[in-house]
N, C-alpha and C positions, 0 to 999 in steps of 0.2 A: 800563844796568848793573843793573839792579834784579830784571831778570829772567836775569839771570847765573846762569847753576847753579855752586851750589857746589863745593870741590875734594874736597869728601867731605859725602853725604848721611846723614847722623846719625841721619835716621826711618828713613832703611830700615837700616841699622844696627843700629838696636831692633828692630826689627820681627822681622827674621832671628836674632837671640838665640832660643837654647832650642829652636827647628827640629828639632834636630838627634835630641832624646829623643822618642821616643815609648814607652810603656809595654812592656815586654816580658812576654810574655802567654802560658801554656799551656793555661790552659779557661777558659773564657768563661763569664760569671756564669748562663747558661742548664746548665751543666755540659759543654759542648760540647769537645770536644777541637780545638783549635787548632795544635797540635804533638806527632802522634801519636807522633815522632819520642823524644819528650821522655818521654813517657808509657809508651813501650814500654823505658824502660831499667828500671822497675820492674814487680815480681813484683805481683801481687793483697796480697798478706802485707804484702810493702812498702807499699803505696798504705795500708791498714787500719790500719798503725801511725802513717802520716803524719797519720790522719781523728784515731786516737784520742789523739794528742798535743793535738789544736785543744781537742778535746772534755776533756780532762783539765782545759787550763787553763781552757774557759769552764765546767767546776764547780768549781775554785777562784775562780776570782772569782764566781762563784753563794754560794759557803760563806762569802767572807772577806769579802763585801757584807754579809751576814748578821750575821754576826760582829761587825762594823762598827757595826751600826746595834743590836747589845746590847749595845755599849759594849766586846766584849771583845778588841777592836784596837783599835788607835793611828791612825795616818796610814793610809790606805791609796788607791791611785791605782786605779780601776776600768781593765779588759783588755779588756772584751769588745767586739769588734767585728775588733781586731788580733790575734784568732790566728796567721793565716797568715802575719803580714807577723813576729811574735816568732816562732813555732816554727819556723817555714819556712828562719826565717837562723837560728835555734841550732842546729837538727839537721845542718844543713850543715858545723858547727864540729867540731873536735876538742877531748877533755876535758884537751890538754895546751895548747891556747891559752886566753889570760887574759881574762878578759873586765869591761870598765869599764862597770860597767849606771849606768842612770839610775834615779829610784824605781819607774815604770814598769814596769819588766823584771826583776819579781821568780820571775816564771814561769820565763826564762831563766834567771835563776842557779839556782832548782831544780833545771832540768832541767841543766845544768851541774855539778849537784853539792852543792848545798846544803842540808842535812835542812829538812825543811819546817817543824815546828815552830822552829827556827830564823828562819825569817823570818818567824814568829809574833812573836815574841820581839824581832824587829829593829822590827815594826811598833808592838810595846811599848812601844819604849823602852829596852831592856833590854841590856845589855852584855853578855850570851850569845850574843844573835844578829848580835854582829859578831867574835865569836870561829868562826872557819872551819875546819875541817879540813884537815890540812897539804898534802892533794892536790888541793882546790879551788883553782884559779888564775884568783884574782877578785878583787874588790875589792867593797869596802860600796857598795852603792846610793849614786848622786852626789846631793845634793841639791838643790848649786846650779847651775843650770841651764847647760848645755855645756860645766861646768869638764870633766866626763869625757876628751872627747875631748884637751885637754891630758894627762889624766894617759896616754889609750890612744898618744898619741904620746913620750913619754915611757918606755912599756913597750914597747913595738915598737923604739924606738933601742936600748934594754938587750939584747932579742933579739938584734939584729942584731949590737950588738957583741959579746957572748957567742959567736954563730956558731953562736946554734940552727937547727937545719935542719929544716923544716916543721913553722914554728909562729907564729902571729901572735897581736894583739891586736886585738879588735875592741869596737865601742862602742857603744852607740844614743844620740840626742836625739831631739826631737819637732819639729814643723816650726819654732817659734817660737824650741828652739834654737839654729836657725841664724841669728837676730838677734842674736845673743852673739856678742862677739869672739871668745871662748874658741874658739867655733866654728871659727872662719878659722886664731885660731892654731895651733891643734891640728892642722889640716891641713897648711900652710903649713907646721911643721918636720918631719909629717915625712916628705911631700913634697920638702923640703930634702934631708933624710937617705937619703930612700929608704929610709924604715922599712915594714915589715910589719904595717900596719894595717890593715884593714877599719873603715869610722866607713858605720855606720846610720840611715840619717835615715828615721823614722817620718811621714811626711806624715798626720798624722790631720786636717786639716782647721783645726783651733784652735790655741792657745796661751793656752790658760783660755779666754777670753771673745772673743780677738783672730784675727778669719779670717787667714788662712794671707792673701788676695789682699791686707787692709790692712798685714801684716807687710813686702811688697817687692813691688816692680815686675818681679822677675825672673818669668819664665815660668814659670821650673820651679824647686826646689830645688835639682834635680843638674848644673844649670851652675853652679853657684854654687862647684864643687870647681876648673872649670877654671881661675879665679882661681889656683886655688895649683898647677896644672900638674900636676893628677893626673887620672884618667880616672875616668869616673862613668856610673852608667845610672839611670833608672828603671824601676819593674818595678810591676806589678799587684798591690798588698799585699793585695787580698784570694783571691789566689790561690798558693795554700800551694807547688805542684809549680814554679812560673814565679820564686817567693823562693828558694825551697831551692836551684834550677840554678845562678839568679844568683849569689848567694851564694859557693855552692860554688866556681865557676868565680873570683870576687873574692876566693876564700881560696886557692887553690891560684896566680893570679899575683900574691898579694902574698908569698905561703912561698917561691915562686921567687925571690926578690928585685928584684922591679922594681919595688918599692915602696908605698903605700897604693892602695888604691881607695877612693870613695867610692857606698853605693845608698841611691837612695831608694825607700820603697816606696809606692803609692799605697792610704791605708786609712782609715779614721773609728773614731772612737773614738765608740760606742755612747751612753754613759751620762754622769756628769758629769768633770770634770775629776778631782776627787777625789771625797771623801765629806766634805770639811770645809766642805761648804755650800754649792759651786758649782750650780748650777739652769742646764741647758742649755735648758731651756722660754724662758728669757731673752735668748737672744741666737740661736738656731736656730729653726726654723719645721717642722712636720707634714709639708712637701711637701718640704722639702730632706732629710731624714732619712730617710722612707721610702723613695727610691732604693737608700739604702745598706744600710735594713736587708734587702729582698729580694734585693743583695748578698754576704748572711751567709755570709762563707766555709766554715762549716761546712754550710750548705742545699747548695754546690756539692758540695762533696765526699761528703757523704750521698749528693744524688741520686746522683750517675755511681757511687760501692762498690754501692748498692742497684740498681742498673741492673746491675749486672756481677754481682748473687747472692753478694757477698761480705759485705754487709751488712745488717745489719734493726736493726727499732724493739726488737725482744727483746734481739739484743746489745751496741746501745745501752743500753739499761737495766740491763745485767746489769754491763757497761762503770762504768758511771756510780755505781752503786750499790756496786761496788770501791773509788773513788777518792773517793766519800763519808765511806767506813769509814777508807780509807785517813788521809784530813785531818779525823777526829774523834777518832784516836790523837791525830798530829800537836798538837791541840790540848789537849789529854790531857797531853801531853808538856811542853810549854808551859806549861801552868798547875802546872804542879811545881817549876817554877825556881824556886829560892829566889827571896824577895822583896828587892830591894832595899837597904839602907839609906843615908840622908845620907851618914853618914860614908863609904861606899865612893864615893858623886857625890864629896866633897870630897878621899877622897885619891887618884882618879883624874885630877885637874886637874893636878898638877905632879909631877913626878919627884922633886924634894925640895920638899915647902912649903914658903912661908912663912909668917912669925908667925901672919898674920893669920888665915889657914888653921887652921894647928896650933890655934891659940885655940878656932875652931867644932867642928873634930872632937872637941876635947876635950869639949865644950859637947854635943855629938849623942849622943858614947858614952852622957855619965852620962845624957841621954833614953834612948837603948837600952836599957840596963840594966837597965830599971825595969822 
């Protein structure tokens, strides 16, 4: 009896989990074309706009690191390394779908629509830069970790029920993310609903400090949607052309209405968690890193534009040297906002205060006054 097989083998069970993804992939970190098929739906013109989108954002986070460490930003979450896996799936979006960022994906809601001194201002502290423009359809950076995806399912049912017609909500978290309930709920209704979401899962490797492989036993991320009975891929997030397809193709059959999709992309986040003290030297190694950095989505896409004479180091520079100027306005701009005062923290806390309240504003004025 003991060597009885069971009426269901459990290990192989496991084992066969997550089988089922493998990375979907259009040029290969050597800049190889893997899907010529893919590659030939874009012009040269196109391809150069897709490089110089990476490269915009990695001299904004070159600038806002900077920025950062003279104290004249707030919080800020370093980008570099995920160009292709953020711009790859924003450019894929329309500026009429809503998008639930995480602090993360401030590049996205830029390029979404959000003046850039703006989320100077948000990084502040500052109650300017959650004041949006009435044709931006976003929402303020989430802070607490995968509530987004709750709220992007939430905007994707209002779609639906409204009876807008090709438009979704989409959303990012990071891999650790998806150790949030928030995570599952957010899919789970609206999977229910058969709402029009796209939810992003960034695969950077951490969650601060916490490898992706001690986070869960699951193989990959992107099974983790089939739980909620919606369809999911992975895709190569350091490869800008192989995000953007996916993407696209996850936005176009959830505007159809068949419901959410979930992607995740495979990418590493460079630098530290944030800039509020995190030290990856502490928990990452010299030889695990450098894989990823001669990964740098931006080296792929350089080499193959420069291989095809659409590109060079001059108009990279010339590039670069725009978007410098550009985000030294920005900052320009930014440091104009009026400054603050207590009394607007205190009466922006309640629709009508109370006593206790009324008492300190009163208290703050005759300080101001002075």
């Amino acid at each position: 009896m003991d060597n009885e097989k069971p009426i269901v083998d459990f290990s192989e069970i496991r084992d066969a989990l997550g089988k089922n993804f493998e990375p979907v992939q259009v040029m290969d970190g050597q800049a190889n074309v893997v899907n010529q098929a893919i590659v030939s739906k874009y012009s040269n013109d196109q391809l150069v706009d897709f490089l110089k989108l990476m490269i915009w954002e990695r001299t904004l986070h070159q600038r806002s690191n900077a920025l950062t460490r003279q104290g004249r930003l707030g919080f800020y979450a370093p980008t570099e390394g995920q160009e292709a896996s953020e711009m790859g799936s924003n450019s894929a979006m329309k500026s009429t779908d809503v998008l639930m960022p995480a602090y993360r994906d401030i590049p996205q809601l830029i390029q979404h629509g959000l003046p850039v001194y703006k989320a100077f201002l948000w990084s502040r502290g500052h109650v300017l830069g959650n004041e949006y423009p009435e044709d931006l359809h976003a929402m303020p950076p989430q802070i607490i970790i995968g509530a987004q995806y709750i709220q992007a399912a939430g905007v994707a049912l209002g779609i639906k029920k409204n009876g807008t017609e090709d438009k979704v909500a989409y959303s990012y978290t990071g891999d650790g993310g998806t150790s949030q309930g928030d995570f599952y709920e957010g899919m789970n209704f609206a999977g229910a609903f058969q709402a029009p979401a796209v939810f992003i899962v960034q695969n950077n490797g951490y969650a601060i400090s916490v490898p992706r492989r001690k986070q869960t036993a699951a193989r990959t991320l992107a099974q983790k949607a089939v739980a909620a009975g919606i369809p999911s891929v992975q895709v190569d997030g350091m490869d800008f052309l192989a995000v953007h397809e996916v993407t696209k193709a996850a936005r176009e059959y959830a505007a159809a209405g068949n419901g959410p999709v979930m992607i995740e992309t495979l990418t590493y986040r460079f630098g530290p968690h944030t800039n509020a003290g995190d030290d990856p030297k502490r928990y990452r190694t010299k030889e695990e890193e450098q894989p990823w950095f001669d990964n740098d989505p931006l080296i792929r896409y350089r080499k193959y534009l420069t291989d095809q004479g659409v590109w060079s180091e001059d108009l990279e520079n010339e590039y670069v040297e725009q978007v410098k100027a550009d985000i030294k306005a920005a900052v320009k701009q930014a440091d104009e906002a009026p400054k603050q005062k207590m009394t607007e923290f205190l009466e922006n806390v309640f629709e009508e205060q109370p006593q206790n309240i009324q008492q300190q504003i009163t208290e703050y004025q005759a300080k101001e006054s002075k």
